[in-house]
C-alpha positions as CSV (number, residue, x, y, z in Angstrom):
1,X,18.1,-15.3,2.6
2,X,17.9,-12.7,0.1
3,X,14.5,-10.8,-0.3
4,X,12.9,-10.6,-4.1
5,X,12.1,-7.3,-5.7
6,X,8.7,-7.8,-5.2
7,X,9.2,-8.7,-1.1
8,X,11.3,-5.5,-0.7
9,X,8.5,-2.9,-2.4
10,X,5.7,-1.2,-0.4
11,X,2.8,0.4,-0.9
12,X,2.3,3.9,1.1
13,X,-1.1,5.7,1.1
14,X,-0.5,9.7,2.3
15,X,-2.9,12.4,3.6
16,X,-3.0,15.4,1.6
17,X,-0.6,17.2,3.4
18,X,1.5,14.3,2.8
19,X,1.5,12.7,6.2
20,X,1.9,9.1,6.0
21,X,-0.8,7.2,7.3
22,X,0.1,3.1,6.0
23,X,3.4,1.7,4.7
24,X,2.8,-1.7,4.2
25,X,4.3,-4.2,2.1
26,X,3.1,-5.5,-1.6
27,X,2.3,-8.5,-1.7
28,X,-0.6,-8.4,1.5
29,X,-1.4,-4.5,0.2
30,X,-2.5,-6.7,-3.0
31,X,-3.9,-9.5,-0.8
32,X,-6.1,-7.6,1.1
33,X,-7.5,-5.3,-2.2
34,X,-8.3,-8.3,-4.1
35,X,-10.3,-9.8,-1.0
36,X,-12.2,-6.8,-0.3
37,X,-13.1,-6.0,-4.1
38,X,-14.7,-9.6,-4.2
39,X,-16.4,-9.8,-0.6
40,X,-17.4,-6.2,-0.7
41,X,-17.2,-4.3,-3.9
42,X,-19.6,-1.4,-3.0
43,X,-17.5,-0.4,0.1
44,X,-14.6,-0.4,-1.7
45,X,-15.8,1.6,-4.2
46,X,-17.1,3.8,-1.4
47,X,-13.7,3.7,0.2
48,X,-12.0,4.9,-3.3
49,X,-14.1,7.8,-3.7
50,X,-13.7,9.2,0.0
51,X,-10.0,8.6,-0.6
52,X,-10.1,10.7,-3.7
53,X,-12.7,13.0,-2.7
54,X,-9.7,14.1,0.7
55,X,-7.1,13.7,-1.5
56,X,-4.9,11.4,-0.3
57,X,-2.1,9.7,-2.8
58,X,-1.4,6.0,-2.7
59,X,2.9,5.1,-4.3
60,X,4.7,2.2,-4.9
61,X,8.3,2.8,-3.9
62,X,11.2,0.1,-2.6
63,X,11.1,-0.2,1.1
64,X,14.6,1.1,2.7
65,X,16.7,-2.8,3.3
66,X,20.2,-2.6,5.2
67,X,22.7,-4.4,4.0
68,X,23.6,-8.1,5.5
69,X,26.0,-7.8,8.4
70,X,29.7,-9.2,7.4
């Protein structure tokens, strides 16, 4: 079975000396953001500015699929 776009991108949040801390995938990266800015909006507005305030980066880039075995 052939992944969709959407399944094969990932979201990656980076220190600011560009360590990678998270790769995860879209769709629960979206999941989990949409739950926490409904049950707990203040903490993740507190979470945002901390984020900012170190001066980490958050990209969207196509997670790295091998092709199917012949």
């Amino acid at each position: 079975m052939n992944a969709t776009p959407a399944e094969r991108r990932t979201v990656t949040l980076r220190s600011s000396s560009g360590r990678v801390l998270l790769t995860v995938p879209v769709l629960p990266a979206a999941l989990a953001a949409a739950a926490s800015v409904a049950l707990a909006p203040r903490a993740t507005a507190l979470a945002a500015i901390g984020a900012l305030l170190r001066g980490m980066s958050l990209t969207l880039g196509a997670a790295s699929v091998s092709p199917p075995a012949s």
